[in-house]
N, C-alpha and C positions, 0 to 999 in steps of 0.2 A: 337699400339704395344701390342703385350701379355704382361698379368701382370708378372712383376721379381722384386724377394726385389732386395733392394742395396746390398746386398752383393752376392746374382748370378750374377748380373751384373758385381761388381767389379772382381769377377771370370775368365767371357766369358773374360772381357777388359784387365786384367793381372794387374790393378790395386788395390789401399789400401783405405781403408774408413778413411777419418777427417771427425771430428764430425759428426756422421753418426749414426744411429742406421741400424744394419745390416738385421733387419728383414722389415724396412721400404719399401715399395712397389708402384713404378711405376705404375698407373694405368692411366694415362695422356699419352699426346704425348710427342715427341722428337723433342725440338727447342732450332736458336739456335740465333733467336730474342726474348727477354722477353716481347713482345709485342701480341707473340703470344701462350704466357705462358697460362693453364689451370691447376689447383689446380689437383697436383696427376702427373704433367709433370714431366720432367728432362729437365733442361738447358746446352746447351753444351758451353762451353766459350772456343770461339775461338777467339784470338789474331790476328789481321791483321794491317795492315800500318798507319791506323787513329783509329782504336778503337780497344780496347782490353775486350774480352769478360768477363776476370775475374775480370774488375772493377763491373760487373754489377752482380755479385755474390748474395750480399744481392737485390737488386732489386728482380730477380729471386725467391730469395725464398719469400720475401713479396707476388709475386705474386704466390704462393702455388708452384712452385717447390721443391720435395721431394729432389733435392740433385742436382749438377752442376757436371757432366763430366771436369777435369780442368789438367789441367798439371802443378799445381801447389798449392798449400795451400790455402783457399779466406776464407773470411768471412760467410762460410755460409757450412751445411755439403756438403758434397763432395766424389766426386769420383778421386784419384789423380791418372792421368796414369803416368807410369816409361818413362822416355825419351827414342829414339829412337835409336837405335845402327848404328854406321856412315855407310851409304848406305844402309840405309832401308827405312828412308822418302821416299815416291815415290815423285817424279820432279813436278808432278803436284800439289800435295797438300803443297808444298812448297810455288808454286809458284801463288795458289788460299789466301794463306791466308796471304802470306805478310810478316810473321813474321820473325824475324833473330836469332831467337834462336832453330827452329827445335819444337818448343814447339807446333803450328798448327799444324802442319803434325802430330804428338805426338797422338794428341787430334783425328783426322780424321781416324788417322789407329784404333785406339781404336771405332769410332762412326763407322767406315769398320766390325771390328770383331763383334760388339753389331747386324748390320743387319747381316751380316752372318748367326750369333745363330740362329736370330729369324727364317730368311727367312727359314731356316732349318729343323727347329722344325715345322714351317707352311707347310711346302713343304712333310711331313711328313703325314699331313692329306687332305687335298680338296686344295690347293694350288697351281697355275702355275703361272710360273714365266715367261713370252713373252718380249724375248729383243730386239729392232729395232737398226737398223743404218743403212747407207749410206751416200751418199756424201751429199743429199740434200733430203728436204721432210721427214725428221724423224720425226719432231714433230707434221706435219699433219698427217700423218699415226699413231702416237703414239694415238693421240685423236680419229681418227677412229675407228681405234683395241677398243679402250676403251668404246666406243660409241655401238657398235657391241657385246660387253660383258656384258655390264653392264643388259639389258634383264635376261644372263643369270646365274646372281650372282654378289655380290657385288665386285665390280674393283675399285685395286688404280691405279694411276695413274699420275706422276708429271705435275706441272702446267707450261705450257709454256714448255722453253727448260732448263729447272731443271736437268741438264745431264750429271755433271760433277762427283768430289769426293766430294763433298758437298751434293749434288742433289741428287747422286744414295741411299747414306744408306738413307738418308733425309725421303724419299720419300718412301721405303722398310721399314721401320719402321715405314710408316702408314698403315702399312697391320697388322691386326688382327685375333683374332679365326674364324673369320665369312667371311674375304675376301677369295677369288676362284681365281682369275685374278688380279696377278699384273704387269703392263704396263709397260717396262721401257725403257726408249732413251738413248745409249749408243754411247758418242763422242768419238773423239779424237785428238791428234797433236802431235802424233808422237806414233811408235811401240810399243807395249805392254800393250796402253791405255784401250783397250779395254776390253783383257786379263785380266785385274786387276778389270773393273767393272763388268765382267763376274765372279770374284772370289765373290767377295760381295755379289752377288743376282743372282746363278748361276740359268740360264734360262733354260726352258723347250723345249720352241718353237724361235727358232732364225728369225726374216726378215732381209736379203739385200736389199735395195732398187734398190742401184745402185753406180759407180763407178766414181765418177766427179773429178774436178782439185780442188775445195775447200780446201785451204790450201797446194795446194799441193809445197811451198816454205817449207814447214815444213816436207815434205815425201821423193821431189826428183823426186816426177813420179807418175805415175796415175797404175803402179804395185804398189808402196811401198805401195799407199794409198789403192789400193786390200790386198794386203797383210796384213795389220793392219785390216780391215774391218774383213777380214776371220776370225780373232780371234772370234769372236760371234759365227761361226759356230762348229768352234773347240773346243769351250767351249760346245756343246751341249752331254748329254748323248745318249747311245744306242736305249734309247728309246722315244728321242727327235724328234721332227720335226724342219727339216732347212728351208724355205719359201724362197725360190730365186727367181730372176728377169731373167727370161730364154731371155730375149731381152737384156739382157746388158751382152756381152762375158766375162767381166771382173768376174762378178757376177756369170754365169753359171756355169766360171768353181770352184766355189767354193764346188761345189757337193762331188768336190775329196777328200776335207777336211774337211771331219766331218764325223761320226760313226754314226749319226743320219738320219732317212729318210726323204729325199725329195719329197718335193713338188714347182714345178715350174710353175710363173704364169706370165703373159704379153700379148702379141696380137698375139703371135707365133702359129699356129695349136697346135705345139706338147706341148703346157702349161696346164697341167691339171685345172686350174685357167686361165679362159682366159676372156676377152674382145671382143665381135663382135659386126659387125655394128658399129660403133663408130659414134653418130652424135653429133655436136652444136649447141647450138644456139644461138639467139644475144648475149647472155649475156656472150658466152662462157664456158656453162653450157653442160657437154657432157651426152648423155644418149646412153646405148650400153646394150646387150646382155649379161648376166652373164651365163657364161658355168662353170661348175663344175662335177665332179664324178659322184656328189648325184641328179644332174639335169640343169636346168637353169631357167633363170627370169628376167626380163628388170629391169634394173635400169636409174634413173634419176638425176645424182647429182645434190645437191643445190649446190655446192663449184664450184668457178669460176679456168677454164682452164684448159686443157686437159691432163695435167701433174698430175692432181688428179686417173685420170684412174687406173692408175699402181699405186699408192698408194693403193685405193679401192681394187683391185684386191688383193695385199698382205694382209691387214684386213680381205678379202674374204675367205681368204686361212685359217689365224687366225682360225675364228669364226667357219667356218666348222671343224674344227678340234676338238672341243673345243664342239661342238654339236647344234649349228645354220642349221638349214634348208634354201637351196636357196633360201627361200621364205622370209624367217624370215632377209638373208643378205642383199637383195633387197631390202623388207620395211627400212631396215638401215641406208641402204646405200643413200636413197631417201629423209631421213627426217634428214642428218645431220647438226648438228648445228657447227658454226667454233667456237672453243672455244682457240683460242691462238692468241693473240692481233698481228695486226701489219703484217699478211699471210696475204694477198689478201683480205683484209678486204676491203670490197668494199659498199661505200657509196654513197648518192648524195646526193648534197645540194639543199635546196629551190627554186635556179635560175638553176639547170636542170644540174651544173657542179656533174660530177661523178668520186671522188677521188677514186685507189686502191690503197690503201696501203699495200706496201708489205716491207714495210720498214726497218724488224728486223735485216736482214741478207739479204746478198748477195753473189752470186759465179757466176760464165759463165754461168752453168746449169740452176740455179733458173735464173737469169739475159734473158736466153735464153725464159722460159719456160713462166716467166709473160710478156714479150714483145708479144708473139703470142697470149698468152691472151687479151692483149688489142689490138692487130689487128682486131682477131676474135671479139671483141667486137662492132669496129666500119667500118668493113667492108661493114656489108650490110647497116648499117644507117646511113653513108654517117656522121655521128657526128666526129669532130674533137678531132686526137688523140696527147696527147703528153707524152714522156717517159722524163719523170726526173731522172736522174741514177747518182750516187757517184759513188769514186773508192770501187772497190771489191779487199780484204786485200788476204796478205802471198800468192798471187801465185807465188813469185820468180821470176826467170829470164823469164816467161812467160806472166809477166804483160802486161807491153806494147802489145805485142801481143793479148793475149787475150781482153784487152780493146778495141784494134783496132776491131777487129771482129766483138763484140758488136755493134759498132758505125756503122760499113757498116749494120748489121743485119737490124738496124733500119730503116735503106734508103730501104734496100730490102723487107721490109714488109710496106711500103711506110706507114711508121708511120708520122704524118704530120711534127711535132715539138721534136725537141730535145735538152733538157736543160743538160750542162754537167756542174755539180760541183766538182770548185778546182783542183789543176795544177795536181793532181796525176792523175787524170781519163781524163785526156787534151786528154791521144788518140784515145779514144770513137768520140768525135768532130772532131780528124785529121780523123779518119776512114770515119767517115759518107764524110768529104767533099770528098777522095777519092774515096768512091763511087758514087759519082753523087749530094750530097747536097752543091750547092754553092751560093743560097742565104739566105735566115735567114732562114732557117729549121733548124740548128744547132748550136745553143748558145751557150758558153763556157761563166760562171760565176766564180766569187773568191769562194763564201760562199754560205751556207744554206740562208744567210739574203738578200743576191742578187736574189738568186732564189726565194724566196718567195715575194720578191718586183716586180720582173720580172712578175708571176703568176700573181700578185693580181690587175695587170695594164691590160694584155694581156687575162687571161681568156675571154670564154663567153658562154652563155648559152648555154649546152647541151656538151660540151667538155669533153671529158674523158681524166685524167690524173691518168698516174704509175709513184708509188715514190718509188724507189732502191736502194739499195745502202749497203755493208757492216754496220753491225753497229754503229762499232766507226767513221763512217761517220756522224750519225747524221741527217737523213734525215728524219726521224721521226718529225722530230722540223716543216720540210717542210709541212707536210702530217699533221700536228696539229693545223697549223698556218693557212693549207686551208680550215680545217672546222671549226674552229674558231681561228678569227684572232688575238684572244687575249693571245693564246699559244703563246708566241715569246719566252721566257723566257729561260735562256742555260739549267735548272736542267732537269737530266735525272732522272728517276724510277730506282730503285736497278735493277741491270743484274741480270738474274735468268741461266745464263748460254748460251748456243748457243755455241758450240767448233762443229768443222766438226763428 
């Protein structure tokens, strides 16, 4: 963060100083675990369903915190915000932090107006702000773009899917006098979501990826969920760049909604950012022709399956913009490292089984996209494939349906073996036998611990398995327990976000 005493801060936030000295100065980051406190930080205490962040006030300062963002009075100086006036908490940061008194939300809108400032004031001198979203693939893309930037100046960027009201200033507020490129992945569940992150750390350069059912129990339709997406693009200035997916119609026609120019990229002729030749290979590793304005250059992704393309391609779009050379996207785009746990994280073990885990999240799209992955994977080498899949959450009266589809997909890309966990996702299993699997090609298990008892009997050298599945499914436990069997254990890692 740029350096600000406590009392500009308590300024920007509309809040009062306890015990504070007002010329005291921030020269530290912005958190809002004291674990990851550094002498000269600011703690934010934030109140949620099991922990409340203003007990750990004096901790905080012990650990050189110059002062606590608090919505309330604590042992230690302080920034106190004024509570919020009835229908101003925004719904999500209500319902991110737990609390019953309006006091989180309090605290969020306040750590919302602090990245504002800054984003502001930096945006003011060498600073772009590049917002992503879509239905699916945001936070691979998120780390591409950032991957792709970082070459040409220093890039933030949040960790994993950090993408909420917590995540967004979070994250804006590690950008400093010296960053150029800050990266940010912008969700949502419901209208206006987006709008609101777009007010926080208003973008320069917008991407759509694209326009999926993810969530779409929460939208109504796969317009509503265009319709909220398009908020990024309409949040962009006159003299912003929109980055669309000219292959997804939902996406393309978002051209009409925004004051900023377009650039359209995908496998279409008419995509200025385009894709040719598209080949793979075993690994499902696609390498294709990068066309652009300024020229072209072959690329070779390391990232497993062909749904990476069109991610690449909007980074593509990014970084040209931004002053990359087709040459300079292409070395990039070739030497990428996956830096977000749990995307197609693709392993093998010692005895020649090769787990992908894709396990953070799940939707139809993604659900669709890493199943052809692992086709491609063991089509030409004849290595046995199986898909392990959970139910995929909120798609409403679509479910059933959509699981069905799933389950026949599997038969039709004649995946060999298919593990269904848990009675919500039962019609993935009804699907496949309807399509033609009627004898043990498609299991239906209770639990995570049935499937991993199942795997650890049946595996055998050289077999490639995908593990899917929504998160609060849990399938992670699956995919931890295959490469070492000593993960069984229920505790998950703190959620860093993941919202459509």
């Amino acid at each position: 963060m740029i350096v600000l005493s406590l009392a500009e801060i308590a300024d920007v936030v509309g809040g009062r100083l306890h015990r504070a000295d007002p010329g005291a100065q921030v020269t530290g980051s912005v958190e809002f675990d004291t674990r990851q406190l550094v002498p000269g930080g600011l703690f934010v205490a934030l109140p949620g369903e099991k922990v409340d962040g203003h007990d750990f006030a004096a901790k905080a300062a012990e650990s050189g915190a110059v002062a606590v963002l608090a919505a309330r009075e604590v042992d230690a100086p302080a920034i106190v915000v004024p509570p919020l006036a009835p229908g101003e908490a925004h719904e999500r940061s209500v319902a991110l932090t737990g609390d019953k008194d309006g006091s989180g939300a309090a605290v969020l809108a306040a750590l919302a107006k602090l990245a504002r400032f800054v984003v502001q004031r930096l945006a003011e001198g060498t600073l772009t702000v590049v917002g992503v979203t879509g239905s699916s693939g945001k936070t691979s893309t998120k780390d591409v773009i950032a991957q792709l930037l970082e070459p040409l100046g220093p890039t933030v960027a949040p960790p994993g899917s950090f993408n909420n009201e917590l995540g967004h200033p979070w994250t804006a507020l590690r950008a400093d006098a010296d960053t150029r490129h800050l990266v940010l992945e912008l969700s949502a569940r419901g209208p206006g979501h987006i709008a609101h992150l777009a007010e926080i750390a208003p973008p320069k350069i917008g991407v759509v990826l694209n326009v999926g059912t993810a969530h779409v129990g929460e939208f109504g339709s796969r317009e509503g969920i265009a319709k909220t997406k398009g908020e990024l693009v309409e949040a962009l200035p006159e003299d912003g760049v929109a980055v669309l997916n000219l292959d997804d119609p939902l996406v393309a026609a978002m051209a009409s909604r925004t004051k900023a120019r377009v650039v359209f990229v995908g496998e279409s002729p008419s995509a200025q950012v385009r894709a040719e030749n598209i080949t793979l290979d075993g690994e499902a590793r696609a390498s294709f022709r990068l066309v652009t304005p300024a020229g072209a250059a072959d690329v070779t992704l390391p990232l497993h399956g062909e749904h990476h393309v069109g991610n690449a391609l909007s980074a593509a779009a990014v970084a040209l913009e931004l002053g990359a050379t087709p040459a300079e996207i292409a070395a990039g785009l070739s030497s990428l490292e996956r830096r977000s746990a749990r995307r197609m994280e693709v392993v093998t073990r010692e005895d020649g089984v090769t787990i992908l885990n894709d396990s953070f999240n799940a939707n139809p799209e993604s659900m669709r996209a890493g199943l052809k992955a692992l086709a491609a994977m063991t089509r030409e080498s004849g290595r046995r494939s199986w898909a392990v899949l959970g139910v995929m959450g909120e798609l409403g009266a679509d479910a059933i349906t959509a699981h069905d589809e799933i389950g026949r997909l599997v038969v039709r890309l004649n995946i060999a073996k298919l593990v269904v966990i848990g009675p919500e996702a039962a019609a993935m299993h009804q699907g496949a036998h309807q399509e033609g699997s009627w004898g043990e090609e498609s299991i239906l298990v209770p639990d995570v611990e049935a499937a991993a008892a199942l795997l650890h009997d049946q595996l055998r050298p050289g077999d490639v398995v995908l593990v899917k599945a929504s998160k609060a499914a849990g399938l992670w436990r699956v995919a931890e327990a295959l490469l070492d069997p000593r993960e069984t254990d229920n505790s998950e890692t703190r959620s860093n976000g993941g919202d459509a």
